[in-house]
N, C-alpha and C positions, 0 to 999 in steps of 0.2 A: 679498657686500657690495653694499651699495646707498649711493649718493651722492645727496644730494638738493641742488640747486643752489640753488633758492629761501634756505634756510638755510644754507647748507653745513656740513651735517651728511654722516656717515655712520653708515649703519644695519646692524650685522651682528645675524645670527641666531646666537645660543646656547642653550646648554641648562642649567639652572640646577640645582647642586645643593645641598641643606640640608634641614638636621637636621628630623627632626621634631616638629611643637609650634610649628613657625616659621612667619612669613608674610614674604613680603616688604615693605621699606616701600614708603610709596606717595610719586613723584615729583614736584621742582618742578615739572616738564613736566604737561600735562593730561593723565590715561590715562596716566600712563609708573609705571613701577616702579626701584624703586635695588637697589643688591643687599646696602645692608643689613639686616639680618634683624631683629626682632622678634619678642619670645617673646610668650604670651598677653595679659598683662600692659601690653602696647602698649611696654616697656621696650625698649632696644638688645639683641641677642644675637651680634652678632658679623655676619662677610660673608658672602654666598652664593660658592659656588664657579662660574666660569661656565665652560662647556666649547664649542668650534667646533661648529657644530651640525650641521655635515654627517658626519661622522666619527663623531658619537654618533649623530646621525638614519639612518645606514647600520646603524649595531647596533642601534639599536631597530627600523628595521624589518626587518632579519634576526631579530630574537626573534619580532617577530613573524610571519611566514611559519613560522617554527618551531614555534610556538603553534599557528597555523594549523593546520599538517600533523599536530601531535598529535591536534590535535581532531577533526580527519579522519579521521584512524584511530582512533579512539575511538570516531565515527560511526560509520563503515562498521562496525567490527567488533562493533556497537550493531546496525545492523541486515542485517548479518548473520546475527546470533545469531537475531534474532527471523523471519528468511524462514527459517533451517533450522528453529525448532520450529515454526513454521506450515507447513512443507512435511511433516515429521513426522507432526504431528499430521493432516494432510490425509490422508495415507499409510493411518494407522491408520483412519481413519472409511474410507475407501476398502476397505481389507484386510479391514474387517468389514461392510460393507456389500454384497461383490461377491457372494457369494451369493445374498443377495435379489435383488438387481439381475437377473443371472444367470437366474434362476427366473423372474422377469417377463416377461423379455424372450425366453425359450423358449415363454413361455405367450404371448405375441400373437404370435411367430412359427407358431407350430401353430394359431392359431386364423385368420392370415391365408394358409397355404397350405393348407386346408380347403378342399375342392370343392364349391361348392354342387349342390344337385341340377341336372342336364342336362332342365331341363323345357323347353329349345330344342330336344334330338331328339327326343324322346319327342312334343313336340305336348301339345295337353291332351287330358286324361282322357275317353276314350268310351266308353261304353257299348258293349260287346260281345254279340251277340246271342246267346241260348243256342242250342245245336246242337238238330236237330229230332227229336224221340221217333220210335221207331221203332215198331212197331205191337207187340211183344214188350213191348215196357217200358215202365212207366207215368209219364206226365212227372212233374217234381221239385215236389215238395209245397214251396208257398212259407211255411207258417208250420210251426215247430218246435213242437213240443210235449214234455216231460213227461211222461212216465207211471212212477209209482208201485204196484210191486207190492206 
């Protein structure tokens, strides 16, 4: 309840209720409303019902937190549904993929513990001198030949 002194009026909040098809009329006051009703027709239809509005405004908004928390769980359980078949379906492309995977990843491991050649000990490549003929035996003939019986 609100007291206004300028006027002395008082101003309570309520909560209005009526029939449907109905509007309320509209008030001597500027912007106010009556709680006579009016059907389409702009004709009388009887009063509105007015109710304390804090005792209705407590259950309306317990309906709504209750609404809420449907919807909540409706949600989650929305997505829910949709991270388990995306986890699923992950799964399967997984379970069918891992063999290849598998097979690749054996083939760059064998190809990265491959030793390259040690041309660090060895040094480079030298020319080796041939051993020296000995008066018996004849030195080695440097071009090959063919022959055709």
């Amino acid at each position: 309840m609100a007291y206004d002194e300028e006027t002395g009026t008082i101003r309570d909040v309520f909560v209005v209720e009526r029939p449907a098809g109905t509007s309320l009329s509209d008030s001597s006051s500027p912007g106010g409303i009556s709680a006579l009703l009016r059907d389409a027709a702009n004709v009388l239809a009887g009063h509105a019902v007015l109710y304390p509005a804090d005792a209705k405004l407590d259950e309306i908004r317990a309906e709504a937190r209750e609404e809420g928390r449907q919807e909540g769980i409706a949600n989650g359980v929305v997505i829910g549904v949709a991270a388990t078949v995306a986890a699923a379906a992950l799964g399967a492309v997984a379970v069918k993929a891992a063999p290849h995977i598998k097979s690749k990843l054996n083939g760059l491991r064998s190809k990265l513990n491959r030793k390259p050649e040690d041309t660090a000990e060895t040094g480079p490549l030298q020319a080796v001198p041939e051993p020296p003929a000995t008066k018996d035996e004849e030195p080695p003939r440097r071009g090959r030949h063919l022959h055709v019986a």
